[in-house]
ChimeraX commands (.cxc) that place a marker at each C-alpha (Angstrom):
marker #1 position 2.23,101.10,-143.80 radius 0.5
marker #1 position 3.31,101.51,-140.16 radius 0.5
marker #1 position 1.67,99.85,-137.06 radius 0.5
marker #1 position 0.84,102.54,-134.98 radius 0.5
marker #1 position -1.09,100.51,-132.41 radius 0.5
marker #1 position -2.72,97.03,-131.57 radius 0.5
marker #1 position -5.92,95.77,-130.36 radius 0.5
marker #1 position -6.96,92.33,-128.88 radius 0.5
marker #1 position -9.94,90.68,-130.63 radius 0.5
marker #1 position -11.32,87.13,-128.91 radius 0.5
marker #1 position -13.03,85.37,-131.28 radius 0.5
marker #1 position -16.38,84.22,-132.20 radius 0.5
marker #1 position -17.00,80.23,-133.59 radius 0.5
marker #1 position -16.55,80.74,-137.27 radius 0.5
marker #1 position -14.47,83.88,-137.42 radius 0.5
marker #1 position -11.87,83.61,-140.52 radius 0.5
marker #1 position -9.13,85.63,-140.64 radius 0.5
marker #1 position -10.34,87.50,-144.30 radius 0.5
marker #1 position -13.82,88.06,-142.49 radius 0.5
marker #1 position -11.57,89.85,-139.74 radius 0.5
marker #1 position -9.84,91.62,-142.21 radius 0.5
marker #1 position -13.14,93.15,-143.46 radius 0.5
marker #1 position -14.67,94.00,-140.91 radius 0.5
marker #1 position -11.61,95.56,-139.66 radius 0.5
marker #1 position -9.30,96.97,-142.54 radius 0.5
marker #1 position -12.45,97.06,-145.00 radius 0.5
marker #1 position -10.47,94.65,-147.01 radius 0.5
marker #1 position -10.39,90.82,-147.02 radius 0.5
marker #1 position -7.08,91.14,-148.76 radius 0.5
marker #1 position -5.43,92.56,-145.39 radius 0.5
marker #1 position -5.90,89.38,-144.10 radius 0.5
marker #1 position -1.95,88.26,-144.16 radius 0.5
marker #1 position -1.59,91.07,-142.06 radius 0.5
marker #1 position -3.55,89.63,-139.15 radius 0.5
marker #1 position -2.13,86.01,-139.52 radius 0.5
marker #1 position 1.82,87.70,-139.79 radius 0.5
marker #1 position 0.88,88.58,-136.19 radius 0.5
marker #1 position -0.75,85.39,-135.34 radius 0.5
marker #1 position 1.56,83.07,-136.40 radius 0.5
marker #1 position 0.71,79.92,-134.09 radius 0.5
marker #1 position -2.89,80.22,-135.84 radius 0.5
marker #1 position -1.78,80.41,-139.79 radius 0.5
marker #1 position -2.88,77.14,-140.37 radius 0.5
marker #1 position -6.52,77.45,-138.77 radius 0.5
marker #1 position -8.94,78.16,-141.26 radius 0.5
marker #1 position -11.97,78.49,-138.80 radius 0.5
marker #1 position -11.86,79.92,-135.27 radius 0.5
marker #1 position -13.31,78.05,-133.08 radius 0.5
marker #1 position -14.84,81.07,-129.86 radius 0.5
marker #1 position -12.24,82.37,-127.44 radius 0.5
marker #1 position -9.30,82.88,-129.04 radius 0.5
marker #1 position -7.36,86.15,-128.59 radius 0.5
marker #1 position -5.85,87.70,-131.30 radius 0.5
marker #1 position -3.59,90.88,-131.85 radius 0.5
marker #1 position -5.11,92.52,-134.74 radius 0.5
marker #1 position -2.69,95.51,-136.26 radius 0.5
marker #1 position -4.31,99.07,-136.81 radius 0.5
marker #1 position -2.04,101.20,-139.58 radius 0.5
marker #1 position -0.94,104.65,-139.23 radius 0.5
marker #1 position -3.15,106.38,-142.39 radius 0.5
marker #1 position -7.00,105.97,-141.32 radius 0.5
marker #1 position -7.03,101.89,-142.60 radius 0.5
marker #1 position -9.94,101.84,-139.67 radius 0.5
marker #1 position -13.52,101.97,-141.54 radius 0.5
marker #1 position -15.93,104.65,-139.94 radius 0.5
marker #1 position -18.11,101.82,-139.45 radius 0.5
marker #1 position -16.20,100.15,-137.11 radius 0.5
marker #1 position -17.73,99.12,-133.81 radius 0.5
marker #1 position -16.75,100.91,-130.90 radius 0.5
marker #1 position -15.82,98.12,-129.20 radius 0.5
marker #1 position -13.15,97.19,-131.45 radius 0.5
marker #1 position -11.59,100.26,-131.86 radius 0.5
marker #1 position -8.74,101.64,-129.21 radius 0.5
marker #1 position -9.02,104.47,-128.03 radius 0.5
marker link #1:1,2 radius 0.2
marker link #1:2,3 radius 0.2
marker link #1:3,4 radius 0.2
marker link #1:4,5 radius 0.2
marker link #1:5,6 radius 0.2
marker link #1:6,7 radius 0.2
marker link #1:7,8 radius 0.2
marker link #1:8,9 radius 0.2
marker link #1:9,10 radius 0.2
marker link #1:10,11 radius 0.2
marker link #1:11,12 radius 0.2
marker link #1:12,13 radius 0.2
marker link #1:13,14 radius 0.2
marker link #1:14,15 radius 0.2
marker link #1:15,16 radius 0.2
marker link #1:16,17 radius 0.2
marker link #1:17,18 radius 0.2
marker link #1:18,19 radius 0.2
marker link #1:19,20 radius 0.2
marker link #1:20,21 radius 0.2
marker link #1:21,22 radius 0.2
marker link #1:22,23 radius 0.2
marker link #1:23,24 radius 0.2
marker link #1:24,25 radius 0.2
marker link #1:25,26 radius 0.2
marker link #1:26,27 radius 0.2
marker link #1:27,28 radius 0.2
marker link #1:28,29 radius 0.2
marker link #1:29,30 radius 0.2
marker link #1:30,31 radius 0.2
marker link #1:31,32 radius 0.2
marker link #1:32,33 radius 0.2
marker link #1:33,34 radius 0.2
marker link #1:34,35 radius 0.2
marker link #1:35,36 radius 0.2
marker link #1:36,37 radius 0.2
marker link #1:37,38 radius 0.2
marker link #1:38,39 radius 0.2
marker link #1:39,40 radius 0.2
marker link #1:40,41 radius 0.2
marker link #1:41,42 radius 0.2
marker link #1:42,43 radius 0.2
marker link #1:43,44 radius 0.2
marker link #1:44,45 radius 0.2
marker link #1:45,46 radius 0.2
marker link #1:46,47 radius 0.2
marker link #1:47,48 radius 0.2
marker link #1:48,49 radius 0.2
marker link #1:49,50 radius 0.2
marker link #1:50,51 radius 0.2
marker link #1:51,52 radius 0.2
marker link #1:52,53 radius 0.2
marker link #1:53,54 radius 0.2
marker link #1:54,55 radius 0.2
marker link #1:55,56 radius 0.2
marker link #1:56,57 radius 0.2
marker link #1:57,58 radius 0.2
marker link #1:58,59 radius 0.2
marker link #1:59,60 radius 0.2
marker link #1:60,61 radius 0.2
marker link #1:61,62 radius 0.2
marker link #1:62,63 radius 0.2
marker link #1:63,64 radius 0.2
marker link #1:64,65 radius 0.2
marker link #1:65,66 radius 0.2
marker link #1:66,67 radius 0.2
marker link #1:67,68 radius 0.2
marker link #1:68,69 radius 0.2
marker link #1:69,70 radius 0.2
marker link #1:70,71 radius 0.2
marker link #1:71,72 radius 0.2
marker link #1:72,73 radius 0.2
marker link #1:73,74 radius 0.2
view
């Protein structure tokens, strides 16, 4: 898979980085991909609100339909 873009999520108190990875890739699995690119939050297991993170978006259509407008960049 090849990064094709980035977008900047802020988070929410008790935002995990496999919900993210749902709600984003449609796959809880993804979720080493967002903490590779977050590496001075790999150890937090619960967000606490107001953190930005850099959340990858894949070449190959890896965004769900579903997801909010907001969080897509276009």
């Amino acid at each position: 898979m090849t990064v094709s873009r980035y977008i900047e999520y802020v988070t929410r108190l008790g935002d995990t980085f496999d919900e993210l990875a749902l709600q984003v890739y449609n796959d809880e699995k993804m979720a080493s991909y967002i903490i590779a690119e977050n590496p001075d939050y790999a150890d937090v297991i619960i967000f606490e609100d107001m953190v930005t993170l850099r959340i990858p978006i894949f070449d190959g259509g890896n965004e769900p339909a579903t997801l909010a407008p907001w969080r897509r960049n276009e």
